[in-house]
C-alpha positions as CSV (number, residue, x, y, z in Angstrom):
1,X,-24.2,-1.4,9.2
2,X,-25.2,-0.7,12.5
3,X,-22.7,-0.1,15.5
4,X,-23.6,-3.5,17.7
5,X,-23.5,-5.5,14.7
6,X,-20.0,-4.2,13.4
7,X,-19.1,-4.8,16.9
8,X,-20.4,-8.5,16.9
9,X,-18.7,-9.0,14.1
10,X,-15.5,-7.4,15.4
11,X,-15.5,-9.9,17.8
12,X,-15.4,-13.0,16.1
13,X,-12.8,-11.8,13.8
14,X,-10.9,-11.6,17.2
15,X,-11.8,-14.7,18.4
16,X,-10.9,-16.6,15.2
17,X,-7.3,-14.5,15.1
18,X,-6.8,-15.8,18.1
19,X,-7.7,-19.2,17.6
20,X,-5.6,-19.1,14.4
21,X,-2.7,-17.8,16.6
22,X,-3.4,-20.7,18.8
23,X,-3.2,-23.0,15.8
24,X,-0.5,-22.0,14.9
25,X,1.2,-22.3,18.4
26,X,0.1,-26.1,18.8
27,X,1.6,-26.8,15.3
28,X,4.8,-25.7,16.4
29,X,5.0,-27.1,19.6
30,X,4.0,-30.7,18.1
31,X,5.9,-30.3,15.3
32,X,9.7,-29.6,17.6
33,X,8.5,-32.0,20.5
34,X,5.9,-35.2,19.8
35,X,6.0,-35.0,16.2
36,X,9.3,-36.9,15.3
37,X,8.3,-38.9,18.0
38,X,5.4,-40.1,16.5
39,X,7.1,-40.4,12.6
40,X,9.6,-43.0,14.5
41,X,7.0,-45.2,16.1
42,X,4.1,-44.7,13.5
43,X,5.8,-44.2,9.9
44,X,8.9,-46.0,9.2
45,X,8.5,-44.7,5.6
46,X,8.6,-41.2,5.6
47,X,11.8,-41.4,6.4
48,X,12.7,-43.7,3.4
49,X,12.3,-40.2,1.0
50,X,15.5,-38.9,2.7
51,X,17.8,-41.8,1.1
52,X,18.5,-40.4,-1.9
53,X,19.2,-36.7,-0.7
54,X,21.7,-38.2,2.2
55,X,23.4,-40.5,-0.8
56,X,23.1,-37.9,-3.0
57,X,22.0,-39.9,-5.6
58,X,21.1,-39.8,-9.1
59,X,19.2,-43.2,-10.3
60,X,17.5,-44.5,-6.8
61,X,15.9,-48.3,-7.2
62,X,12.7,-48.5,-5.4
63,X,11.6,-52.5,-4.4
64,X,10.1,-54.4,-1.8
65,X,11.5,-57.5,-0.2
66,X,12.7,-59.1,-3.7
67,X,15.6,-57.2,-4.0
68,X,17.0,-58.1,-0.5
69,X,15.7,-61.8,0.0
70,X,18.2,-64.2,-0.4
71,X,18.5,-68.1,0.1
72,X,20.0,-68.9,3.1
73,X,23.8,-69.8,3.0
74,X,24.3,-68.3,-0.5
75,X,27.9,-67.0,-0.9
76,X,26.8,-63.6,-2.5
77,X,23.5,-62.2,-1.1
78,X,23.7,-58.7,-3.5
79,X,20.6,-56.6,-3.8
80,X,19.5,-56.6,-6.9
81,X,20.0,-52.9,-6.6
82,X,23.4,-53.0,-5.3
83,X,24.2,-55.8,-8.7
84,X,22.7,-52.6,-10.7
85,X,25.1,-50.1,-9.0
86,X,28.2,-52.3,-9.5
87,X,28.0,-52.2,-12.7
88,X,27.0,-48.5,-13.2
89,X,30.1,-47.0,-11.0
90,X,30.0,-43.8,-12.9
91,X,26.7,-43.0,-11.1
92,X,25.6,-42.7,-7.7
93,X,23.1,-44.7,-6.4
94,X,20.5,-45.3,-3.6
95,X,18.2,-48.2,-2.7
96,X,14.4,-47.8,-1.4
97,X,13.6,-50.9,-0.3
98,X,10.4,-51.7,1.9
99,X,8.9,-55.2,1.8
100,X,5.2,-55.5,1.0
101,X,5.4,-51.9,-0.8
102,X,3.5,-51.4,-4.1
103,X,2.4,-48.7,-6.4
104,X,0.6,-46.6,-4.1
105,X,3.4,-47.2,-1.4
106,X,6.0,-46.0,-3.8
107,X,4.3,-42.7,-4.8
108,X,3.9,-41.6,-1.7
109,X,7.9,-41.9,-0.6
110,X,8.4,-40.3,-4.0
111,X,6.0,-37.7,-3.4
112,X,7.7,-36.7,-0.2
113,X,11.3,-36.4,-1.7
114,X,13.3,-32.9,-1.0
115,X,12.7,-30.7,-4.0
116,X,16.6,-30.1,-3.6
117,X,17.9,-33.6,-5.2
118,X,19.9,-34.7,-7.5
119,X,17.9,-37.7,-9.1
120,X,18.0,-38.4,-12.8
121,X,16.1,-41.4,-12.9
122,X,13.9,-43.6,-11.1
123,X,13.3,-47.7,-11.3
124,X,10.1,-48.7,-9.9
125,X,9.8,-52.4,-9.2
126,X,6.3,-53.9,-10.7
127,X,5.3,-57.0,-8.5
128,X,2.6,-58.3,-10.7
129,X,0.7,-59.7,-7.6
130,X,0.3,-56.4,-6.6
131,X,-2.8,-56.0,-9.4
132,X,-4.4,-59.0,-7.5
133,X,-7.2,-58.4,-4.9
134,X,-5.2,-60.5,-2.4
135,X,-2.8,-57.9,-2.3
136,X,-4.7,-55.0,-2.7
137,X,-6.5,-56.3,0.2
138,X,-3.8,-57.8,1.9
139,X,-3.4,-57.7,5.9
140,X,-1.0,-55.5,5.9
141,X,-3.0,-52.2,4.6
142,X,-4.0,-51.0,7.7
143,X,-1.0,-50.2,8.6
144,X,0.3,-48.8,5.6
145,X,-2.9,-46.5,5.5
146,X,-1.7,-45.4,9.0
147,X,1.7,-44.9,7.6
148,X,0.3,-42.8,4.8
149,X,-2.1,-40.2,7.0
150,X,1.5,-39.5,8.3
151,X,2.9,-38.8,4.9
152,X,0.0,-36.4,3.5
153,X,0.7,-32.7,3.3
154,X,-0.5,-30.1,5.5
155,X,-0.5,-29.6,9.4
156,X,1.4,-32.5,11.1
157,X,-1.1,-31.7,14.2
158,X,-4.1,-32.3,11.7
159,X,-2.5,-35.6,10.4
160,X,-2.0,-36.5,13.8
161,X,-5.7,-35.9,14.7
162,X,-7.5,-37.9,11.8
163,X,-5.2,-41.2,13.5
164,X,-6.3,-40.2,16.8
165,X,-10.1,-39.6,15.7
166,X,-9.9,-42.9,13.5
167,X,-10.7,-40.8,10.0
168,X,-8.5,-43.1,8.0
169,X,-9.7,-45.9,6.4
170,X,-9.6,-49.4,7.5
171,X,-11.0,-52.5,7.7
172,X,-11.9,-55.6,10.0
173,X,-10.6,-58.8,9.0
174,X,-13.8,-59.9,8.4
175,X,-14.5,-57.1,5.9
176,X,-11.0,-57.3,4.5
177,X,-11.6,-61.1,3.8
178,X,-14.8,-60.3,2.3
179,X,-13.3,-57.6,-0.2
180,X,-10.8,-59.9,-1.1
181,X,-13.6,-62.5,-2.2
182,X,-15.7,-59.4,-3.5
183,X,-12.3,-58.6,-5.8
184,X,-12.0,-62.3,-7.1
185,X,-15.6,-62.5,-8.4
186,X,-15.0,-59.0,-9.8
187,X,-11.8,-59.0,-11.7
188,X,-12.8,-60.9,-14.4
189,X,-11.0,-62.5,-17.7
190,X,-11.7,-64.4,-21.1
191,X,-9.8,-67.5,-21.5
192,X,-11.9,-68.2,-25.0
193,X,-15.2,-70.1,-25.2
194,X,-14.0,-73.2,-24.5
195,X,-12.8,-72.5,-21.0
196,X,-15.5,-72.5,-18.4
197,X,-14.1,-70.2,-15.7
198,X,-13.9,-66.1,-16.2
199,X,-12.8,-65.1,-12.8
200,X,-10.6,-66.0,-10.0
201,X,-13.0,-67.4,-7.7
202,X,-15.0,-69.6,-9.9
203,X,-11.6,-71.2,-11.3
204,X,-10.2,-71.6,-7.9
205,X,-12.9,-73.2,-6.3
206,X,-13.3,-75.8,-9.1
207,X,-9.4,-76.5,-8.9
208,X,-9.6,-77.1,-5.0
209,X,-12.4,-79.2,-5.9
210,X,-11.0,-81.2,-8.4
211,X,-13.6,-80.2,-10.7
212,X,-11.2,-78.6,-13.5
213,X,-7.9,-80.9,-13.6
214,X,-5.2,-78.7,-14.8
215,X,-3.7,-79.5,-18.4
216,X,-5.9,-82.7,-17.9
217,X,-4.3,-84.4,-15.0
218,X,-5.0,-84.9,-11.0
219,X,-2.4,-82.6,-9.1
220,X,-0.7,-83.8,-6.1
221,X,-2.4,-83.1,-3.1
222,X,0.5,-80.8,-1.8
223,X,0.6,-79.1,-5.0
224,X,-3.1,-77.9,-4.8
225,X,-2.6,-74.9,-2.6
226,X,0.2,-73.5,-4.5
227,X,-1.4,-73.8,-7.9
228,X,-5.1,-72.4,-6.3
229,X,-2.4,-69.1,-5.2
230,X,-1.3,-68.7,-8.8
231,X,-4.7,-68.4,-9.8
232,X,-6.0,-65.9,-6.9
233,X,-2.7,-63.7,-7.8
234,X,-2.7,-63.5,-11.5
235,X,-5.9,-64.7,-12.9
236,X,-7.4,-61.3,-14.1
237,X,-7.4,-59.1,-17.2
238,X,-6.0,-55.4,-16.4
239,X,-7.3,-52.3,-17.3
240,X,-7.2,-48.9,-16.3
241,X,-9.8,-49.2,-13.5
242,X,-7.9,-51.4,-11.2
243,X,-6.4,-49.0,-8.7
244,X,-2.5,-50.4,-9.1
245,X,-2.7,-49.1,-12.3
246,X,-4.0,-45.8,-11.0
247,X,-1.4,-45.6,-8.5
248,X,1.4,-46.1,-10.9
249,X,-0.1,-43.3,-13.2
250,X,0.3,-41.1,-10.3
251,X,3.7,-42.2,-10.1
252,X,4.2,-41.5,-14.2
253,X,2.6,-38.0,-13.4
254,X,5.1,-36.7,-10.7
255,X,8.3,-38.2,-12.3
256,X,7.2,-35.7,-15.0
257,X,6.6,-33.0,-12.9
258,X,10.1,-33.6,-10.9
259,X,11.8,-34.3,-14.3
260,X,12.6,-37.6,-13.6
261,X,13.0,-40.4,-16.0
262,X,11.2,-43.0,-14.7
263,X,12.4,-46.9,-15.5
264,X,9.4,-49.9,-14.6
265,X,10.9,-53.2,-13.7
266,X,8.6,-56.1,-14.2
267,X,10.0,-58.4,-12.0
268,X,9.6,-62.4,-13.0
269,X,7.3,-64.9,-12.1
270,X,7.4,-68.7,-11.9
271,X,6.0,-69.3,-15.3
272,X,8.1,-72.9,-15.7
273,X,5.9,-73.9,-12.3
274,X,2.5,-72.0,-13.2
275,X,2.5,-74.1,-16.5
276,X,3.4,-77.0,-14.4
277,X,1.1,-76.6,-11.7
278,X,-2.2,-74.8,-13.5
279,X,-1.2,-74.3,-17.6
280,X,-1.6,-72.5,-20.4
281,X,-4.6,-70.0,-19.8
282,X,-3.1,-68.6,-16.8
283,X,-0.1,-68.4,-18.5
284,X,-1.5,-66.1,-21.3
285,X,-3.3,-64.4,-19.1
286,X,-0.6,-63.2,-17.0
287,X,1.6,-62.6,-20.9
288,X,-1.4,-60.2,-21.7
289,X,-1.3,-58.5,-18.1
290,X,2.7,-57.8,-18.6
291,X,1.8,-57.2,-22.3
292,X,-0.4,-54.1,-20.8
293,X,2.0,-52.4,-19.0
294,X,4.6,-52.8,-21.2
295,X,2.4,-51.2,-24.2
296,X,0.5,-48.3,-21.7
297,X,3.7,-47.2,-19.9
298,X,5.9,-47.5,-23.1
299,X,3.5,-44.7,-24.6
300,X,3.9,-42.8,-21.6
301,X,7.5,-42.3,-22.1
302,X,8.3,-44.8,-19.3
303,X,11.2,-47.1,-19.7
304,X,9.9,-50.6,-19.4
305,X,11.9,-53.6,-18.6
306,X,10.0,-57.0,-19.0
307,X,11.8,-59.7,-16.8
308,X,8.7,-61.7,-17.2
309,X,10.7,-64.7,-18.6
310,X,14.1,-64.4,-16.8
311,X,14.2,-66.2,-13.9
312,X,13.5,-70.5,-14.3
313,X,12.0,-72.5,-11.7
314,X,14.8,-73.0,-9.6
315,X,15.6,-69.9,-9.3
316,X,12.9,-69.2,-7.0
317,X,13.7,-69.7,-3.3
318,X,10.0,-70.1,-1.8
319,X,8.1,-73.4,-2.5
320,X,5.0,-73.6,-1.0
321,X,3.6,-69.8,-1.8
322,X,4.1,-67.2,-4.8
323,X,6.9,-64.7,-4.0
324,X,9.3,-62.9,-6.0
325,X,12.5,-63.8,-4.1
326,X,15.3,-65.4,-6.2
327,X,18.5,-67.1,-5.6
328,X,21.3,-64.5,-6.5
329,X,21.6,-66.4,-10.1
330,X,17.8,-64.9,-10.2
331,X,18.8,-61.4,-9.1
332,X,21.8,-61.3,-11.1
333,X,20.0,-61.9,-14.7
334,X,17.1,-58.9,-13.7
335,X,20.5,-56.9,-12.4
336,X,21.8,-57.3,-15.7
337,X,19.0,-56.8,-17.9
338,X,17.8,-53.4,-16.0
339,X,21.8,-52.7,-16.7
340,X,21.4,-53.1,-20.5
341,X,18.0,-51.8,-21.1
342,X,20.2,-48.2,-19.4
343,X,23.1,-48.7,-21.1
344,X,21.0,-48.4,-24.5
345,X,19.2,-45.3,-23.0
346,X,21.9,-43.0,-20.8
């Protein structure tokens, strides 16, 4: 090698330790000054993986606005969670509870739990909505993508940067309206030959229409957007290519890898309105959806608890759109089957 040329190279080695050094020196800085700045005003859930290491628990609940919601006035507004705990004093508990969370959400705060914890198992609520394209497009996943830049490993400055440069992922609401019609026409189902729809947005449009009259009759007027909901939330045949179902085999990975047992809680739906309001082949349809998780994640070694059925029309507090929110009779009855299905496994 000649002489100029090792020197050449000499001094780029030099100028890259130095710029390393440099690195290094910004990370720090951020890191002890603007960083936790930024975690409080950008990410309120990185610090949600802290709960169970300040409660010091062992079985942590992790939900989204169902376990908290409660009708106004009610004389016992529990968490489900805290209805668990009560009856489970010999172990300590902690709640995650972030509304709007899914799958994706959930592995995330997982993800970013301490190593050092004392968690045996895990219960991971499963909003069957969530598998929908209105909510894996919903309007609040901007800001959860935001959220999540935050909570990815590696340099807090570099994390920091891609919000700054705009490297994460996001949409218009033009382009998230259009994905969520995109996801309708693609998540597709087979109600048998006689039925003439086979996804979302062909069996919507023809119920606001008036073309298809559920179970044969003219609905209300009032009672058309509600049932046309049902339909865009749970009219579509899972498989292991929609990305909720990805997301929670991420979630089946790491509880293995952090020897965690890990507890799925399929929480109800209205079925006594859906049959009401839109019938039978929505009602199978969303049978065979919970059917699916029950029979993949079962095989898995997950625990599954199936509340599909538990929870009667009047136990659900919201009228006018689906939501998993339940008057505390509601919460009470998943309470005490998630109690029972650990009972007979502990």
């Amino acid at each position: 090698m000649k002489a100029n040329t090792k020197e050449n190279l000499l001094k780029i080695v030099k100028k890259l330790l130095l710029l390393a050094v440099v690195l290094v020196a910004l990370e720090f800085v951020y890191r002890v000054t603007f960083f936790p700045k930024d975690i409080r005003e950008h990410c309120s859930l990185l610090p949600l993986s802290q709960i169970p290491i300040e409660e010091h628990a062992q079985i942590i609940y992790l939900g989204e606005s169902s376990n908290r919601t409660h009708l106004e006035g009610e004389s016992d507004t529990s968490y489900i969670s805290k209805l668990i705990a009560s009856q489970m004093p010999e172990y300590r508990f902690g709640h995650i509870t972030k509304s709007a969370a899914h799958a994706d959400i959930y592995y995330d705060i997982l993800r970013n739990i301490p190593r050092n914890n004392e968690i045996k198992t895990v219960i991971v609520t499963v909003n069957m909505r969530s598998f929908s394209s209105e909510w894996i497009y919903s309007d609040l996943e901007n800001s959860f993508r935001e959220q999540q830049v935050f909570m990815q490993r590696g340099p807090a400055l570099w994390r920091r940067l891609q919000l700054d440069l705009k490297m994460n992922t996001s949409w218009t609401e033009e382009e998230r309206q259009q994905l969520v019609i995109d996801g309708f026409k693609h998540q597709t189902f087979n109600c048998g030959n006689d039925f003439p729809y086979h996804n979302a947005h062909e069996w919507d449009h023809a119920l606001a229409s008036r073309e298809w009259l559920p179970n044969g009759q003219q609905l209300p007027t009032d009672s058309i957007p509600i049932a046309c909901h049902y339909i865009k939330d749970f009219a579509y045949e899972l498989n292991d290519n929609n990305v909720r179902i990805k997301d929670f085999d991420k979630i089946v990975e790491l509880c293995k890898e952090r020897n965690w047992q890990l507890v799925l809680n399929i929480l109800p739906d209205n079925f006594d309105q859906i049959k009401r309001l839109v019938g039978d082949e929505l009602v199978t349809l969303m049978q065979r959806a919970n059917a699916y998780i029950v029979k993949r994640y079962t095989a898995k070694g997950v625990w599954v608890v199936n509340n599909e059925n538990l929870a009667r029309d009047e136990d659900f507090i919201d009228r006018d759109f689906p939501t998993e929110h339940y008057r505390v009779e509601g919460r009470k009855a998943i309470a005490d089957n998630i109690v029972r299905h650990l009972r007979e496994k502990l």
